[in-house]
C-alpha positions in Angstrom: 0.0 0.0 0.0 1.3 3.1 -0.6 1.8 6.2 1.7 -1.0 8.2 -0.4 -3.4 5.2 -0.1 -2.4 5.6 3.8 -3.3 9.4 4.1 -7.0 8.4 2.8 -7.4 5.7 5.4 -6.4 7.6 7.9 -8.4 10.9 7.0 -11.4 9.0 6.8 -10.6 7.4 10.5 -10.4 11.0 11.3 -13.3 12.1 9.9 -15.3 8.8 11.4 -14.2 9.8 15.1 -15.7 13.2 14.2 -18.6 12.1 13.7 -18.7 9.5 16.1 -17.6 12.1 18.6 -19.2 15.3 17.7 -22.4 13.3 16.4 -23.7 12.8 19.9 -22.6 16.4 20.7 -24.9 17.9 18.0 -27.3 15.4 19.1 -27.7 16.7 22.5 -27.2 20.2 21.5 -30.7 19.7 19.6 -31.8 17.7 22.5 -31.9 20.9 24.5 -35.0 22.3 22.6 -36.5 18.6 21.8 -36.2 17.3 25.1 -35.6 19.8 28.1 -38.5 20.9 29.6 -37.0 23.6 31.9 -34.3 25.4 32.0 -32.8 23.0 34.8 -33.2 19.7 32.5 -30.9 22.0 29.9 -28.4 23.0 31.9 -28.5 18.5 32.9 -27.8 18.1 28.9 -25.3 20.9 28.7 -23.2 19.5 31.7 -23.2 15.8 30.0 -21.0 17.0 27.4 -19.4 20.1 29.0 -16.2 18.8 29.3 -15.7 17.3 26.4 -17.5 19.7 23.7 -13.9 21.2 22.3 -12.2 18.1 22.5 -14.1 16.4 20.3 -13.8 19.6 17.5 -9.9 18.6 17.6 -11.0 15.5 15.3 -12.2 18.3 12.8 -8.9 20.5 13.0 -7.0 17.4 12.6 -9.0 15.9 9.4 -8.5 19.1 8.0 -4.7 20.0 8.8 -4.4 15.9 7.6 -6.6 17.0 4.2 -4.2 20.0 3.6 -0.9 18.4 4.2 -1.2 15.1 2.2 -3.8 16.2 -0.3 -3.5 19.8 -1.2 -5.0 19.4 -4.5 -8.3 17.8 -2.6 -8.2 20.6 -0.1 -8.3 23.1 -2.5 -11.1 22.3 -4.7 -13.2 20.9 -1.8 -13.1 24.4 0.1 -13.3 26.6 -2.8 -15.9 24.8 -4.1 -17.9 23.9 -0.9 -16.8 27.6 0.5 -20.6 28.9 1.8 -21.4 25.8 3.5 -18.3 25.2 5.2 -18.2 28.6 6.3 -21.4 28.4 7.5 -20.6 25.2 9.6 -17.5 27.5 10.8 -19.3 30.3 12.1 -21.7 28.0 13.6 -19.0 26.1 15.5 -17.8 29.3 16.5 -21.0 30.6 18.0 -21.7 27.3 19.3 -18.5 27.8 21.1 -19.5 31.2 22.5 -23.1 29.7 23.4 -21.4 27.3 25.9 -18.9 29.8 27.6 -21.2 32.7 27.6 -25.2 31.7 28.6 -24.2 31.5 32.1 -22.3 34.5 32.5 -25.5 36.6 33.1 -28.6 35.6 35.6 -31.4 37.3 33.2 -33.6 35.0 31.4 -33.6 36.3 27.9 -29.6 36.6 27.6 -30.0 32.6 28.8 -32.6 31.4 26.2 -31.2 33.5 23.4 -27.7 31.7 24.1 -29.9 28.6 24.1 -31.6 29.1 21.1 -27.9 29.9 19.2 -27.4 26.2 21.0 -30.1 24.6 19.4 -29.5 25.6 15.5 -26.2 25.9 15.7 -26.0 21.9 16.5 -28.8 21.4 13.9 -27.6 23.2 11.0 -24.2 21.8 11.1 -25.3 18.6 11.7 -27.4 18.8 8.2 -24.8 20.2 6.5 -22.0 17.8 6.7 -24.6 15.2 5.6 -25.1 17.7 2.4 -21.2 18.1 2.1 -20.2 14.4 2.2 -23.0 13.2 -0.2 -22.2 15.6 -2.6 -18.4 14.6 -2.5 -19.7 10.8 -2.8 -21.7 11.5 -5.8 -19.3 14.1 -7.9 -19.4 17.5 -8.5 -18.8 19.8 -11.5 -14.7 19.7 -11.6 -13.1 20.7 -15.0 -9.8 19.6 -16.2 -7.3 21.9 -14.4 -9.4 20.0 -11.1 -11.3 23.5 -10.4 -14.9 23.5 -9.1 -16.9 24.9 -11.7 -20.5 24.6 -10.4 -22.4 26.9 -7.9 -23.8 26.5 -4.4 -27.3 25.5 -5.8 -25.8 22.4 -7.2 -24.9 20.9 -4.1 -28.6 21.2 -2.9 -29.5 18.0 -4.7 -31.9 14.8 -3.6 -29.0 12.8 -2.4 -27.1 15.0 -1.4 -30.4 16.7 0.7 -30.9 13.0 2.0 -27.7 12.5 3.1 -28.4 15.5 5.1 -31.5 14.4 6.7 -29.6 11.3 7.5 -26.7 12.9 9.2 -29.2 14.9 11.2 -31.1 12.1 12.5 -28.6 10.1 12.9 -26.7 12.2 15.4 -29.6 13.4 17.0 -31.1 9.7 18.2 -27.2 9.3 18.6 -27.6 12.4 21.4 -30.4 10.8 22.9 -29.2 7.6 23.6 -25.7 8.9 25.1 -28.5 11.3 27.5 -29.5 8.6 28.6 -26.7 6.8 29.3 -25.7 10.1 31.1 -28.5 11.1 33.0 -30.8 9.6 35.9 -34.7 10.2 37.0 -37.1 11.1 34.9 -35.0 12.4 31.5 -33.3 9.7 31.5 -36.6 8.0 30.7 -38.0 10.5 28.3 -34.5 10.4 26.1 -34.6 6.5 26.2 -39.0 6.9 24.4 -37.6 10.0 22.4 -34.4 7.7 21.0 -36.6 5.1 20.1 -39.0 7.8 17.8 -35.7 9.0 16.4 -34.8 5.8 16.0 -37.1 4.2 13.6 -36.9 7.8 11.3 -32.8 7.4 11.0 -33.6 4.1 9.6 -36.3 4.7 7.2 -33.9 7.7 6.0 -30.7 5.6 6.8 -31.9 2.7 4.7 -32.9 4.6 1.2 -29.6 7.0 1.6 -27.2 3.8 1.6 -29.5 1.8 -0.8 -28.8 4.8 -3.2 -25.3 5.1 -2.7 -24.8 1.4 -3.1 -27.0 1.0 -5.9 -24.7 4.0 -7.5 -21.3 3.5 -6.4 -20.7 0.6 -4.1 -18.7 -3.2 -4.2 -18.5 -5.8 -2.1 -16.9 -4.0 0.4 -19.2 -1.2 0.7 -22.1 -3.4 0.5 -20.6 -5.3 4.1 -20.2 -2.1 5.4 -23.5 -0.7 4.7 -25.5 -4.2 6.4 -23.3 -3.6 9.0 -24.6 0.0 9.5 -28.0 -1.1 9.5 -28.0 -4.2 11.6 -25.8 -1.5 14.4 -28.7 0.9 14.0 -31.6 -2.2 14.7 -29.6 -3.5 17.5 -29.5 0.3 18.8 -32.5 0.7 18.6 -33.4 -3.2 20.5 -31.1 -2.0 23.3 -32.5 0.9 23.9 -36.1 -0.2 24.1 -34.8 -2.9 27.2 -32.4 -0.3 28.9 -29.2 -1.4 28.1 -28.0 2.4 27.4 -24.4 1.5 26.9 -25.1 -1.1 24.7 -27.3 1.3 22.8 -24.7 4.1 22.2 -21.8 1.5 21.3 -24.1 0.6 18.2 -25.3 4.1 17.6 -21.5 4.7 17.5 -20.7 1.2 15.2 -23.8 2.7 12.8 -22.1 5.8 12.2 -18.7 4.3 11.9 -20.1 1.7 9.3 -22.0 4.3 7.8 -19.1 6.6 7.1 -16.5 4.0 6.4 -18.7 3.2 3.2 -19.1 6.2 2.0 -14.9 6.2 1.9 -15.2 2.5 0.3 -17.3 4.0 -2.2 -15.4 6.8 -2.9 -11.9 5.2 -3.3 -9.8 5.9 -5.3 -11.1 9.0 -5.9 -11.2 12.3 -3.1 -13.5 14.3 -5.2 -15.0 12.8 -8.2 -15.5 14.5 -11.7 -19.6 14.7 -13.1 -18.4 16.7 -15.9 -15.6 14.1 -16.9 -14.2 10.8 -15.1 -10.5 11.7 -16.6 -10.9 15.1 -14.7 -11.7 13.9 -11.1 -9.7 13.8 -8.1 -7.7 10.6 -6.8 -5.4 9.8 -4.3 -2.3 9.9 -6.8 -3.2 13.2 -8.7 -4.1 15.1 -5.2 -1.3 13.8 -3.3 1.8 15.6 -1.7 4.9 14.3 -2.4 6.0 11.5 -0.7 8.5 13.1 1.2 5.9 15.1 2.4 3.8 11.8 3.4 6.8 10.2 5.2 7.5 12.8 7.5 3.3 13.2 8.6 3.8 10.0 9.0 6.3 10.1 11.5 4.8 12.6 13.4 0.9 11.1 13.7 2.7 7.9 14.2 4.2 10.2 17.8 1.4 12.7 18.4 -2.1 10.1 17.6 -1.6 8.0 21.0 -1.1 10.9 23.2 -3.7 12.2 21.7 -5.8 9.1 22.4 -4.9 8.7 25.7 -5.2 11.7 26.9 -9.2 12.3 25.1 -10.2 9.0 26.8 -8.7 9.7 30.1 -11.1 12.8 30.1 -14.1 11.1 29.1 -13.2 8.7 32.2 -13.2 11.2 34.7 -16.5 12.4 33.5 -18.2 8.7 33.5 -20.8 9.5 35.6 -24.5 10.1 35.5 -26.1 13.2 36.5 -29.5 14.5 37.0 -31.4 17.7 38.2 -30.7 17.2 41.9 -26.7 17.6 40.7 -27.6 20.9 39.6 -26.6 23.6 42.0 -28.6 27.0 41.9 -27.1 29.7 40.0 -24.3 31.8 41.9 -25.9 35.1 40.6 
């Protein structure tokens, strides 16, 4: 194998712990209008991923740093081309950001909910449009032959790519719902648990027709084991919710999106970005590729930095294993 066919498995590992991270993360951020009933119950689903939020967004730096150093010519298009939507995912991450740090710093109500509100869409719209993104990348877009994005922002708002949105939303939103319950105790640990199972059963209906398409399109063997995979993750999910096992439940929600993604990559290889103007024209691992100097040496280093890394993530999510609920909740110091 060589080091450019490396750099694409390990971007799209990157980009599955993204989603795998920051999919529950967006799911709960949604969760605060969807299942919070006061003010208190927020503040319960804020606190479950509170201190772990930004390290989760360091997946997103690093599959983009990783995209820029051993693909340049895949960087390129794919932000020039993609520019409004990705800048509309920044400056919601960025707000997002701000929403955490800032809604407590005041004790009035509307400078709470407003911050709340920038919570709730600023999870939803990005978790829509990375859906929008990555289906448009599996399915081609309008490159010519010096490998420059010719179309226009309305072109990426096709059906699959719009399904692959919806997918991506409700995905990581029953994703959010079963890790609240497997962080929270009383009674919205209950309601998440009937609210996951709702969610459930509309990720797979939109699940199921979004792979189906891509398969039928673009898939092999490969992506075809990946994709039954997905869906049998998502069923058993979905059973292990329904009986309580929460851990269970958010270890399949997790395999489901890690199936999910990983054949979207199987699909795509060995192209980064295909052509829909011309085959010859699109973007591959070989024609997108740094040099391998270039390769050798980021290999060196993620080989150094990637378990620190690693360890250091997980030891933070073990620290803050446990379950809390609205009697955890102090009253605010203002």
């Amino acid at each position: 194998m060589e080091l450019h066919d490396v750099w694409f498995v390990l971007i799209a590992v990157l980009w599955i712990g993204y989603f795998f991270l920051e999919g529950f993360d967006f799911g709960v951020g949604i969760l605060t209008k969807l299942l919070a009933r006061d003010r208190t119950e927020k503040r319960v689903l804020i606190n479950t991923i509170g201190p772990v939020w930004d390290g989760n967004e360091v997946w997103l730096l690093t599959a983009g740093g990783a995209t820029f150093a051993a693909f340049p010519e895949w960087y390129a298009t794919l932000f020039s081309g993609f520019y409004l939507p990705l800048l509309i995912i920044l400056v919601c991450l960025i707000v997002r950001g701000v929403a955490f740090e800032y809604r407590a710093k005041r004790p009035e109500g509307n400078w709470q909910r407003n911050w709340e509100h920038a919570l709730f869409w600023t999870s939803l719209i990005p978790a829509f449009l990375w859906g929008v993104a990555f289906g448009n990348i599996v399915r081609g877009v309008k490159i010519d032959k010096n490998f420059e994005y010719v179309g226009n922002f309305w072109d990426l708002l096709n059906p699959y790519a719009l399904l692959g949105g919806l997918v991506t939303l409700t995905l990581f939103t029953f994703h959010g719902a079963v890790f609240a319950a497997l962080k929270t105790v009383g009674d919205i640990r209950t309601r998440a648990r009937s609210l996951a199972l709702k969610l459930g059963l509309v990720t797979a209906v939109a699940a199921l027709g979004f792979l189906i398409w891509t398969q039928a399109n673009h898939g092999d063997g490969w992506s075809l084991a990946a994709m039954l995979v997905a869906v049998l993750a998502l069923v058993a999910a979905i059973g292990a919710n329904q009986i309580g096992r929460e851990g269970w439940a958010f270890a399949f929600s997790g395999v489901t999106i890690i199936a999910a993604v990983a054949m979207l990559f199987l699909t795509l290889f060995p192209n980064v970005m295909p052509s829909t103007l011309n085959p010859a024209w699109s973007l591959t691992v070989t024609n997108a590729s740094s040099s391998p100097y270039t390769l050798k040496i980021m290999t060196w280093c993620a080989g150094i930095a990637t378990p620190l890394v690693l360890l250091y993530q997980s030891w933070t999510y073990w620290v803050f294993r446990k379950r809390i609920g609205t009697q955890h909740i102090a009253e605010p110091a203002h």
